[in-house]
Every structure is written in structure tokens, then in C-alpha cells.
Wavefront OBJ file of the C-alpha trace (Angstrom):
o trace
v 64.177 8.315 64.553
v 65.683 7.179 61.437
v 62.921 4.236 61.078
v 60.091 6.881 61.174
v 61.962 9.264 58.672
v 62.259 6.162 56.184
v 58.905 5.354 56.537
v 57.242 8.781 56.012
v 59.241 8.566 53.207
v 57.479 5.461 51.905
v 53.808 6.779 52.771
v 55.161 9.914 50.430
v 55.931 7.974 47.753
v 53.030 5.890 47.896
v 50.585 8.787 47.582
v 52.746 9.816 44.823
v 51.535 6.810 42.883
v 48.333 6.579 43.934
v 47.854 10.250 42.602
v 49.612 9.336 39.402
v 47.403 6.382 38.707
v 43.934 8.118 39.343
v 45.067 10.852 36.911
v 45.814 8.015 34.225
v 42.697 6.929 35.300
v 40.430 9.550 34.510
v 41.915 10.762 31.106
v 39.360 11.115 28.570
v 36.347 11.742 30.752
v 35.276 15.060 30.361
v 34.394 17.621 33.050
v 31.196 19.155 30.648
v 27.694 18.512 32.090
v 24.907 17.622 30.515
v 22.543 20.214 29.609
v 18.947 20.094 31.817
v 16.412 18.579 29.512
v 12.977 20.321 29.426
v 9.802 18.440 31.072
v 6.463 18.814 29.231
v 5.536 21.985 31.287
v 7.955 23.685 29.773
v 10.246 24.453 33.205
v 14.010 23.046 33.465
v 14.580 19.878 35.644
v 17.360 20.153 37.940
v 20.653 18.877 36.945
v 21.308 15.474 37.822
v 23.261 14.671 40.048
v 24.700 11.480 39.004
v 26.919 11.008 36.103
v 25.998 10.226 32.810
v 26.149 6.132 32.675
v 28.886 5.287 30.283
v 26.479 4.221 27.729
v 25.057 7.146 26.856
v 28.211 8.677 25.614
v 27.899 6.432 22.599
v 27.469 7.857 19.680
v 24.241 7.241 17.669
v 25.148 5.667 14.520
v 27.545 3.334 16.661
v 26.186 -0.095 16.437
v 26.728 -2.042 20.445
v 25.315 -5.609 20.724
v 23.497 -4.946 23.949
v 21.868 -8.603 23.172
v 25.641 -10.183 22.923
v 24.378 -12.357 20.086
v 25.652 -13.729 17.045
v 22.512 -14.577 15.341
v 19.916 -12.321 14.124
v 17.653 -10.789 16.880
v 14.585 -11.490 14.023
v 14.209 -12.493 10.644
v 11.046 -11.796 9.226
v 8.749 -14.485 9.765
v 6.538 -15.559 6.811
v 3.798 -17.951 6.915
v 3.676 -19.094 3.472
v 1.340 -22.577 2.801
v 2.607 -24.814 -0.335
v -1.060 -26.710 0.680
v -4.100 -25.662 1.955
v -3.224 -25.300 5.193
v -5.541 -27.171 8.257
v -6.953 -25.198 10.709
v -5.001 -26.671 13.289
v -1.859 -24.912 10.719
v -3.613 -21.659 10.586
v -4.372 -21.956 14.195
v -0.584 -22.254 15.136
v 0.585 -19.702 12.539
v -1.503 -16.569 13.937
v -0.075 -17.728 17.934
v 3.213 -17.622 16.514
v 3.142 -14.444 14.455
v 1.217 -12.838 17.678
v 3.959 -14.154 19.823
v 6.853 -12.443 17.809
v 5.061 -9.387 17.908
v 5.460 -9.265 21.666
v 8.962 -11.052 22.072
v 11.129 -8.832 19.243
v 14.300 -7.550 21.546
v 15.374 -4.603 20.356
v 16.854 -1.041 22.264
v 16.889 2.460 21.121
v 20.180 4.800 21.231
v 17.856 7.727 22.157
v 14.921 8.368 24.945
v 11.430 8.630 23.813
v 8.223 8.593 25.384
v 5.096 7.221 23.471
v 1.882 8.686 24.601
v -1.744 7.330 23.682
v -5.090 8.533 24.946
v -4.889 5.714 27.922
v -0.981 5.702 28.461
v 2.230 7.440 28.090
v 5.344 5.292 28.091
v 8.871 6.338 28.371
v 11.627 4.037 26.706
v 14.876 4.564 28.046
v 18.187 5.005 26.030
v 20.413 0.837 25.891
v 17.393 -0.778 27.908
v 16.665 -3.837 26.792
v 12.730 -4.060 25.192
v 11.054 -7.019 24.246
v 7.763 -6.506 21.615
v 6.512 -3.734 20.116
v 5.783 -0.401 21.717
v 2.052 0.042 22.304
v 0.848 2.797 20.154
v -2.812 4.195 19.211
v -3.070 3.008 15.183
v -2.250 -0.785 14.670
v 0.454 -1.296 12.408
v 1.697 -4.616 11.995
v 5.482 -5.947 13.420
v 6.358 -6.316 9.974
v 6.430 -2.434 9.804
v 8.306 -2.472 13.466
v 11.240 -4.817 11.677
v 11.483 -2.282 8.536
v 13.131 0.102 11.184
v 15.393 -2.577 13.263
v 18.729 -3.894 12.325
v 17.412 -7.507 12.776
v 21.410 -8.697 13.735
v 21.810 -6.242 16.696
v 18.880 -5.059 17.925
v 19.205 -1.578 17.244
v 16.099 0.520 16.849
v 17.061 2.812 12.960
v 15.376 6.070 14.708
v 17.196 7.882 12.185
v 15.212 6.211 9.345
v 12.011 6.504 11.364
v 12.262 10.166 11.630
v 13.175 10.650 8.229
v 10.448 8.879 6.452
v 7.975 10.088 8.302
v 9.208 13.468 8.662
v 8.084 13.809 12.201
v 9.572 14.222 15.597
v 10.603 10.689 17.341
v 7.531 10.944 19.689
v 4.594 11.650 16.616
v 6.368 9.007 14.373
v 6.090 6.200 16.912
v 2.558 7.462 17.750
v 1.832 6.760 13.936
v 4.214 4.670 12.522
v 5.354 1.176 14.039
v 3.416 0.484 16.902
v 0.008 -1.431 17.927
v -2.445 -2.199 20.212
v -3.749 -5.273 22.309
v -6.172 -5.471 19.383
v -3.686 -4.691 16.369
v -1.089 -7.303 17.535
v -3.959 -9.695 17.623
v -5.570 -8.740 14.774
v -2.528 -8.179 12.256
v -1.629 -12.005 13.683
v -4.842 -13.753 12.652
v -4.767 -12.045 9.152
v -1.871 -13.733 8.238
v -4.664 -16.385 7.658
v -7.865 -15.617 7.798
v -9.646 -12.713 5.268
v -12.826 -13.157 6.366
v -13.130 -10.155 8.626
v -12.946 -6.326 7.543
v -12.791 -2.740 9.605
v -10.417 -0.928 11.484
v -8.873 -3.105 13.950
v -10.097 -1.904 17.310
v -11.767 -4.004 19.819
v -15.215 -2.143 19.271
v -15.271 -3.110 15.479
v -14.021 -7.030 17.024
v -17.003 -6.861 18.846
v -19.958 -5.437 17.094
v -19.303 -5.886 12.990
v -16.836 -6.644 10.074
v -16.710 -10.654 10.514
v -15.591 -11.668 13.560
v -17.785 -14.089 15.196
v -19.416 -14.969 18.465
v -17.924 -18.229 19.809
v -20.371 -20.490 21.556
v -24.239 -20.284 22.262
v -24.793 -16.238 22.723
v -25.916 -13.917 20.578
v -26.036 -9.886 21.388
v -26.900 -7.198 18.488
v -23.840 -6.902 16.439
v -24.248 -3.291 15.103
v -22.370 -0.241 16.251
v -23.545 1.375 19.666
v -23.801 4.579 20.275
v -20.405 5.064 22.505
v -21.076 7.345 25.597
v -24.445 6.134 26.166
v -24.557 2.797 28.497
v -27.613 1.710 27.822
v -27.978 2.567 24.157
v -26.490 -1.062 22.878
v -25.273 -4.346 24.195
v -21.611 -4.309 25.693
v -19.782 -7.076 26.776
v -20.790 -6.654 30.578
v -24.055 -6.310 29.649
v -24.122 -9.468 27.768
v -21.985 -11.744 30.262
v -24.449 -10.471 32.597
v -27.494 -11.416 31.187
v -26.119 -15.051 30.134
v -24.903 -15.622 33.365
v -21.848 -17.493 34.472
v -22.292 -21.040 33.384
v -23.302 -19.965 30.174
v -20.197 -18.022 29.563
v -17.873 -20.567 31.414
v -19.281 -23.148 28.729
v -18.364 -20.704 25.837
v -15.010 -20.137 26.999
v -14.538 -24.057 26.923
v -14.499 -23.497 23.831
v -11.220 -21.648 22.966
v -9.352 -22.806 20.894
v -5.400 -21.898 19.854
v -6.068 -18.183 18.480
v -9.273 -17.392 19.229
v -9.749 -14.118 21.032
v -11.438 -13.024 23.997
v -12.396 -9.086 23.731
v -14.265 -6.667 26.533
v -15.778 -3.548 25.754
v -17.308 -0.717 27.621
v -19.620 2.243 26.365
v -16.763 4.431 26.368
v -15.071 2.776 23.923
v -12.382 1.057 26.319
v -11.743 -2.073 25.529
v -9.302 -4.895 25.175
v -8.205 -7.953 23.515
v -5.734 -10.468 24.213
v -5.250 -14.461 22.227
v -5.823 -17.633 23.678
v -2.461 -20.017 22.866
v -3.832 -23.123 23.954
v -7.208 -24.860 24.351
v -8.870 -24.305 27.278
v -9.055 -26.471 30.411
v -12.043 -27.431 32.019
v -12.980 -28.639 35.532
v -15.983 -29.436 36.479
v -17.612 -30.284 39.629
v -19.780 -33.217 40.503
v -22.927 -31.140 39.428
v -21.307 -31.498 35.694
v -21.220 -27.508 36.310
v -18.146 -25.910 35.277
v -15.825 -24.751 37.913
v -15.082 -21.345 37.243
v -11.830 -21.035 39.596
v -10.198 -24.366 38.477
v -11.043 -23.894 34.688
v -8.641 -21.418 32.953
v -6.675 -20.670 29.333
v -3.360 -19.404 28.626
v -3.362 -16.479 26.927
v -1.191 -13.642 24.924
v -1.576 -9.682 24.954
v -0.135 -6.608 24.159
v -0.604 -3.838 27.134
v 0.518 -0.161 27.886
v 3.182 0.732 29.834
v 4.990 -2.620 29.971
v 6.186 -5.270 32.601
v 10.169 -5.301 33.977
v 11.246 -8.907 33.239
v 14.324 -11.068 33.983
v 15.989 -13.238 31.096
v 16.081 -16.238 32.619
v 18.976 -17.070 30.560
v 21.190 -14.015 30.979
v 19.744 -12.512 34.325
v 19.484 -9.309 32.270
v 16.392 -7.312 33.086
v 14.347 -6.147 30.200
v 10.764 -4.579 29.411
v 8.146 -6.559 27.833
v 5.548 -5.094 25.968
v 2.746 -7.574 26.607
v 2.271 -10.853 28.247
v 2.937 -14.574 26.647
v 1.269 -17.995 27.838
v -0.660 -16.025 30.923
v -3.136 -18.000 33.114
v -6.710 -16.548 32.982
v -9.140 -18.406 34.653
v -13.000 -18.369 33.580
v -14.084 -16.742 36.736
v -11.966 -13.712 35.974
v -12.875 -13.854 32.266
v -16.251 -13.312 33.266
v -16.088 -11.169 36.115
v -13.803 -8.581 33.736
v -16.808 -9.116 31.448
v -14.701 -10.663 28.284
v -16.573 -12.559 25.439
v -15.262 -15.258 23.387
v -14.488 -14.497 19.544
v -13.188 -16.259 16.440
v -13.486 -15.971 12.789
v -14.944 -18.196 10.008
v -11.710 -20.075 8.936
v -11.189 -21.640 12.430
v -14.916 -22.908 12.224
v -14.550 -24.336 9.086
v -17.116 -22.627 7.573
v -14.279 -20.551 4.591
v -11.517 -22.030 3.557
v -8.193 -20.421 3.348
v -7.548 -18.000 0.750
v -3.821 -17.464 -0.734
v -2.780 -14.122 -1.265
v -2.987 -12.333 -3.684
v -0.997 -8.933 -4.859
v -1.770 -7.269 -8.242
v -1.879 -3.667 -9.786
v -5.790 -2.754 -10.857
v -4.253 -1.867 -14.770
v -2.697 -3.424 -17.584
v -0.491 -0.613 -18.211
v 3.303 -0.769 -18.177
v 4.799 1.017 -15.353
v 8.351 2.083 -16.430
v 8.624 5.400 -14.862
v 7.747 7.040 -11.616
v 5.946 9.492 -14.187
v 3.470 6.607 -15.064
v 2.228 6.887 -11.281
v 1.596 10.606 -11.342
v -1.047 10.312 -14.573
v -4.772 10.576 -14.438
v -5.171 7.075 -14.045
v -5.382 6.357 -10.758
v -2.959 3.284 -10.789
v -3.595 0.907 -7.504
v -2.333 -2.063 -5.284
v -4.927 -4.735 -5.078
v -5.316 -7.532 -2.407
v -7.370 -10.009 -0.735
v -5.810 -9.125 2.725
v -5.270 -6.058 4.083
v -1.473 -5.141 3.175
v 0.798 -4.932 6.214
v 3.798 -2.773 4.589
v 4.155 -0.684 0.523
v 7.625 -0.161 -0.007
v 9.926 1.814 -2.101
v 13.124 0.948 -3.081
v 16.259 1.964 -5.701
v 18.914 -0.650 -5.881
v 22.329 0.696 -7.645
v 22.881 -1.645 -10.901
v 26.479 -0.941 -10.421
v 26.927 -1.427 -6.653
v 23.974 -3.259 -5.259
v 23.098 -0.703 -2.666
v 19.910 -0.684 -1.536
v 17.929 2.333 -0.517
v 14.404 2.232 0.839
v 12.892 5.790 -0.181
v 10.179 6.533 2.393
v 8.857 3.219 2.679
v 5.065 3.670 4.153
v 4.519 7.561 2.567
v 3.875 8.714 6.255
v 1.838 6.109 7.327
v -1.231 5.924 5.276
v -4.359 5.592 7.410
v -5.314 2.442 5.349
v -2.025 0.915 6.058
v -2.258 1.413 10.254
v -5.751 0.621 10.176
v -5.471 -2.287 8.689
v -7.616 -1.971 5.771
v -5.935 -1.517 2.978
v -7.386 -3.578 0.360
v -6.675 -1.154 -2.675
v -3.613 1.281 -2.281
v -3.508 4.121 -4.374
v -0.018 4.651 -5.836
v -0.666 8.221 -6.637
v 2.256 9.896 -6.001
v 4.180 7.248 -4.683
v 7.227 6.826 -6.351
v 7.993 11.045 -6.015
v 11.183 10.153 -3.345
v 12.966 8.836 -6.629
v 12.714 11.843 -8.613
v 13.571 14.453 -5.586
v 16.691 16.096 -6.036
v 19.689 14.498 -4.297
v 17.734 11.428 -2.994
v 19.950 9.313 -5.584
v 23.651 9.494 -6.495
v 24.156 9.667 -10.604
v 23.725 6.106 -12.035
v 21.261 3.361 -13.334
v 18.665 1.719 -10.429
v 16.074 -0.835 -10.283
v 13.028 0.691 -8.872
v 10.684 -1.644 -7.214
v 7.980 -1.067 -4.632
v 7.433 -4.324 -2.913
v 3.752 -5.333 -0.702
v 3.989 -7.678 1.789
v 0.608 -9.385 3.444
v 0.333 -10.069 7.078
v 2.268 -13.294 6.273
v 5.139 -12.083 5.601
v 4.704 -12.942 1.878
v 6.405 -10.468 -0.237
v 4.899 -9.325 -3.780
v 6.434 -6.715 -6.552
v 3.706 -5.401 -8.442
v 6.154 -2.043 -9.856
v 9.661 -2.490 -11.151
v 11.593 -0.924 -13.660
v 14.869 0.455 -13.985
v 15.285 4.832 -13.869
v 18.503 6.310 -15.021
v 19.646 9.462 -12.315
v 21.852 12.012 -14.400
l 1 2 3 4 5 6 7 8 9 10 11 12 13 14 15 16 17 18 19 20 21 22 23 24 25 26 27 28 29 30 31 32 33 34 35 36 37 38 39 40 41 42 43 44 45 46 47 48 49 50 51 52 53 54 55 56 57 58 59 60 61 62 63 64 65 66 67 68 69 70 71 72 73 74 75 76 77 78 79 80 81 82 83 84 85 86 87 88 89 90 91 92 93 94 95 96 97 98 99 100 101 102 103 104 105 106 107 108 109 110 111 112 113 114 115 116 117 118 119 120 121 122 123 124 125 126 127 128 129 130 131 132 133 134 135 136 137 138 139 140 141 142 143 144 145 146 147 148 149 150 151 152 153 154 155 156 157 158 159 160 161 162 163 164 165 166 167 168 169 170 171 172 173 174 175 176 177 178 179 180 181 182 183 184 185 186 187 188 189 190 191 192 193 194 195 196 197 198 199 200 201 202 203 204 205 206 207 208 209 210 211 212 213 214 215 216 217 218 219 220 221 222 223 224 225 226 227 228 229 230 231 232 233 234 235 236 237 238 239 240 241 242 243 244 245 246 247 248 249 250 251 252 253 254 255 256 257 258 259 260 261 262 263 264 265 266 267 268 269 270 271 272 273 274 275 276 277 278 279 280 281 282 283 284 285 286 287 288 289 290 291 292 293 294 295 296 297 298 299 300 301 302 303 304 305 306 307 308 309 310 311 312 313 314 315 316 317 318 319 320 321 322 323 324 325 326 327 328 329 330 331 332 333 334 335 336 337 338 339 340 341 342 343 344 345 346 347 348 349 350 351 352 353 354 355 356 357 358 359 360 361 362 363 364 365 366 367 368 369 370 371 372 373 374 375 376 377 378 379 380 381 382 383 384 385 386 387 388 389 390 391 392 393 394 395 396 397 398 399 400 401 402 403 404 405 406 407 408 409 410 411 412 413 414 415 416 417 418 419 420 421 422 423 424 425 426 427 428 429 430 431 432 433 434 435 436 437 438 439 440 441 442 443 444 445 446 447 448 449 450 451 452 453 454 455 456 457 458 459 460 461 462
């Protein structure tokens, strides 16, 4: 009797402890839920019923290194030729800048969803993300890494949605995002000028200097989208050159030439060869279209769940890097091969230039604001405008709506002259600057990654 009574007395004082340490245990969680978040239709979800991870209760300026890294995620990469580069250099440089585009890790402390007329994608608050998001306009990554702390990973949505005074969804639909035909686009303009046009795969295919590659030819001006048989589309031309005839142009890819497929309702898509093709052929001297294939690089919607092979950490790419396509698919998904003058040898490589189209001094915002309208010239199409006030006294640096809301010319990838008008207003707004002496500068960088200051002058805040 008295061994049960002392050991009842144990089991008592056991649960005593065990009840002590799960209330130690759960101090500081809180009992609040989250509110339901609205779906599109307007109607309340249910509440989950799942707790919040522990992630999420993170604030949002709080910088976490999801990444665990001590280097920088990115730097920006720059492509800058002491020489005239060969065109096995050029080659190289637009696979590289391509590939950056689609590897860039980076998170976001907030959901979002990104919708475009073929896809809507929802990025999910400390996932891991590799590339940039696919968006309708075609901005380059250069604008993606003006709104990423390149040592942590951290998407700046805070930034985003204040220079572009829009809601996270809009801004990313406009701002720093791109296309299978952007990413490849922006990548081979970091050298090569010879093409112009709005970088979609309909203007790859049918104008604005990008060329056939190999022995076809099909009538380069602009169908009449929505009618199939008003102008030649890809499947109509891979059709009527057959197979072999195809397989033998896509022996010719090279490192950076494209491959592009377009239908009469203006889907298309693009995607980079990163290699030179193989070839097999069979005893006929035909080409076999099964055994002959190239390795290629794209940007699609929606994404692919990956596995660091490194860290085991699952993360979501944003395209595909060194995938096999074989010639029979190429031509059975009706793609064409493309390139552009410089890899032919037939231009040479121009250096960039940046300039402002007057000789006037520009020493005050005011001088931007006159009749005169006062412009950024180039030979390329500039990837980023800038604005930024550094403190004389402190060094802080401020960027003051960088890209003005995303100028069409700047997303489209056509802005050769970029009117200033109005431009350096952020500096003059009331409470955008702190009392003291800056140096104003608004800096253009070409697609690669060259940096050029054509305003800068100093502006005294009272």
C-alpha cells in the first residue's frame, strides 16, 4: 500500500513538470488568428486551419538569409570589352547574361501573384525563387537587381511599390519582369545593336533585324494576327521546307542564337541555344532528327519546383538552363532558327555609347522642366534611367523613383532617346530630401551592365 501511495505521488509530480514546461514552452505565441484573406471573387476563404509557419511572423523590414550565404546573391554583371570583342566573346557574353537572368535567387517577405494574358503565378512569402518572375513587358534583370538586396536575397517590395506607385501585383506586371523573349532579347543586346522593335517573339520573327539562320526564307513583314492564312508563320514555313531542310538549319546553332515559334494568334515563344548543336546523321548522310539535339535556355510561366543539389533546399525556377531539345521536336513544335548580324560577321561590334542630345549645362532639376526638350541618347536600347541624391555630408544614397513608372520605351526595349522631361521632379517634392547639400546624378546603364552619367550637379535642400 505504501509503494503505490509513493508512486502516485511521483506520477503527480511528474505531470506537474510536464505542465510547467509546456507553459514555458509556449510563451510568446499568441492565441490571435489570422484574418481570412479575400480570393479574387470577392468571397472570404475559410480560415486555415493550420498555424501560421513561423516565418511569416517576421516582420517585413527584417532582413533573414534564407540563402545562408556570405557572399552576395548577385552583383551586377557587366560585359564591358577593352577590345573588339570576337564573336565567339559576344557569343558567350549574351549565354551568360541570359543565364543570370534565370538563376538570380532571391525571396519576397510578402505573397503576390503575377498575372499575364497566358498565366497567373503566385509567389509565396520565404520560398526560395531562382530568375526573374515572368511578366507581360520585357524589362531587363538589371531593373530586377535595382529592387534586390544583392547580399541576402531579399526582394525591396517596399521600394517597388513606392516608385511605381502601384499595388504589388500591377508593379510587377509593369516593372521588373520579362518574357521568354525579353530575357533573350535584353541578353543578346548587351552586344549586338543591329536589331530594333519591341521585343516580342512576333517582331523576332517577321522585322526589326533579326535574321533567318540557314537556307529559308518566308516574307518578313507583319501578318495580320487572327487570320491563319493571311502571312507566313513558323508552322507554316517548317512545313513547307520540310524536315531535312529545317534539321540542316538547326545544325547550324550556334552559342546564342535563338530558336522562336509563332502562331497567328500571336502566341509565341523563344528560348537560346547555349551550345552548338549536335548532329547525327545516318548512313543516307540525312540528318537524324531524334539523335541530333541542342541545349538550350528559356524563361517560362508559372515556373518549375527544383532541388539545390547542394543544399537539398527546394526552390522555384523561373525558366530552364542547358535543356536538351532535339531537332525532331524543334520541328514538330514548328520553331525556326534566328540570329543577328554580329554573330554572322556581317557588323561589327559597336561600343556604347550614352550622351545628352544638348550642349547645355544641366545644374538644376529646373533645367529639365524648360522648353527644350533635353534627352538621353544611345546606340542600344537603355536597360535602366536612374535618379539619385547622395548627401555631401553623410554619403547616403537615395534612389528617387528610379524608372518614372516604367516608361513604355524602357520595358519595351526601345529606348534609344529618353526624354528627361520632368524627370528630376522627385528632388524638388516636398519632404523627399532632409535639409542639406546633394549630388544629383541620373545614371543609364546599357544592357551590359555599363553604367553612364550624362546629369550631375549638386542641389542645395533648405
Amino acid at each position: 500500500m505504501m509503494r503505490k501511495e509513493k508512486k502516485n505521488r511521483w506520477l503527480l509530480i511528474l505531470v506537474a513538470v510536464m505542465m510547467i514546461f509546456a507553459s514555458a514552452c509556449g510563451a510568446g505565441t499568441s492565441d490571435t488568428k489570422a484574418p481570412a484573406e479575400e480570393t479574387p471573387s470577392g468571397e472570404k476563404e475559410t480560415e486555415p486551419v493550420t498555424e501560421p509557419v513561423a516565418e511569416s511572423t517576421v516582420p517585413e523590414t527584417e532582413e533573414i538569409d534564407i540563402f545562408a550565404v556570405d557572399s552576395p546573391i548577385m552583383d551586377y554583371p557587366q560585359y564591358i570589352f577593352d577590345h573588339e570583342p570576337t564573336i565567339a566573346e559576344m557569343r558567350a557574353a549574351a549565354v551568360d547574361l541570359m543565364r543570370k537572368a534565370l538563376t538570380v535567387q532571391w525571396y519576397s517577405n510578402e505573397d503576390f501573384e503575377v498575372t499575364t494574358s497566358i498565366s497567373s503565378t503566385p509567389f509565396r512569402q520565404y520560398e526560395r525563387y531562382a530568375g526573374i518572375p515572368y511578366t507581360g513587358p520585357n524589362t531587363s534583370v538589371y531593373a530586377f537587381l535595382d529592387y534586390l538586396n544583392l547580399r541576402t536575397g531579399r526582394l525591396l517590395i517596399d521600394e517597388l511599390t513606392s516608385d511605381y506607385n502601384a499595388q504589388l501585383g500591377p508593379a510587377f506586371t509593369r516593372a521588373i519582369g520579362s518574357s521568354c523573349s525579353g530575357t533573350a532579347g535584353w541578353a543578346i543586346f548587351a552586344v549586338a545593336n543591329s536589331m530594333r522593335g519591341v521585343l516580342q517573339c512576333y517582331y523576332m520573327v517577321y522585322k526589326n533585324g533579326w535574321l533567318p539562320l540557314g537556307d529559308y526564307t518566308y516574307d518578313l513583314t507583319t501578318p495580320s494576327f487572327g487570320k491563319a492564312d493571311s502571312k507566313d508563320f513558323t508552322d507554316d514555313i517548317v512545313k513547307r521546307y520540310g524536315s531535312q531542310k529545317m534539321f540542316e538549319c538547326y545544325a547550324l546553332l550556334e552559342p546564342a542564337d535563338i530558336v522562336v515559334w509563332q502562331d497567328h494568334v500571336k502566341m509565341g515563344h523563344t528560348m537560346m541555344a547555349t551550345e552548338n548543336a549536335v548532329v547525327v546523321r545516318n548512313a543516307d548522310g540525312s540528318i537524324n532528327g531524334t539523335e541530333s539535339y541542342v541545349m538550350i535556355q528559356d524563361q517560362r510561366p508559372g515556373g518549375f519546383e527544383q532541388i539545390d543539389e547542394t543544399t537539398g533546399q527546394k526552390y522555384h525556377a523561373q525558366g530552364r538552363v542547358d535543356y536538351k531539345y532535339t531537332f525532331e521536336r524543334l520541328f514538330d513544335e514548328a520553331y525556326i532558327p534566328m540570329t543577328v548580324a554580329e554573330f554572322q560577321g556581317t557588323k561589327k561590334y559597336e561600343f556604347p555609347e550614352v550622351k545628352l542630345n544638348t550642349e547645355k549645362t544641366i545644374s538644376s532639376p529646373n533645367d529639365l522642366n524648360g522648353t527644350e526638350i533635353i534627352r538621353i541618347e544611345s546606340n542600344y536600347p537603355l536597360a535602366t534611367v536612374s535618379l539619385f541624391a547622395e548627401n555631401r555630408t553623410t554619403g547616403e544614397r537615395k534612389r528617387l523613383n528610379s524608372h518614372l513608372f516604367n516608361r513604355a520605351e524602357i520595358a519595351d526595349g526601345t529606348a534609344y532617346h529618353f526624354s528627361l522631361k520632368g524627370f528630376a521632379s522627385p528632388v524638388k517634392r516636398t519632404g523627399a530630401l532632409e535639409p542639406g547639400t546633394y549630388r544629383v546624378t541620373i545614371e543609364a546603364r546599357t544592357p551590359n551592365g555599363q553604367v553612364f552619367i550624362p546629369v550631375d550637379f549638386d542641389y542645395v535642400v533648405e
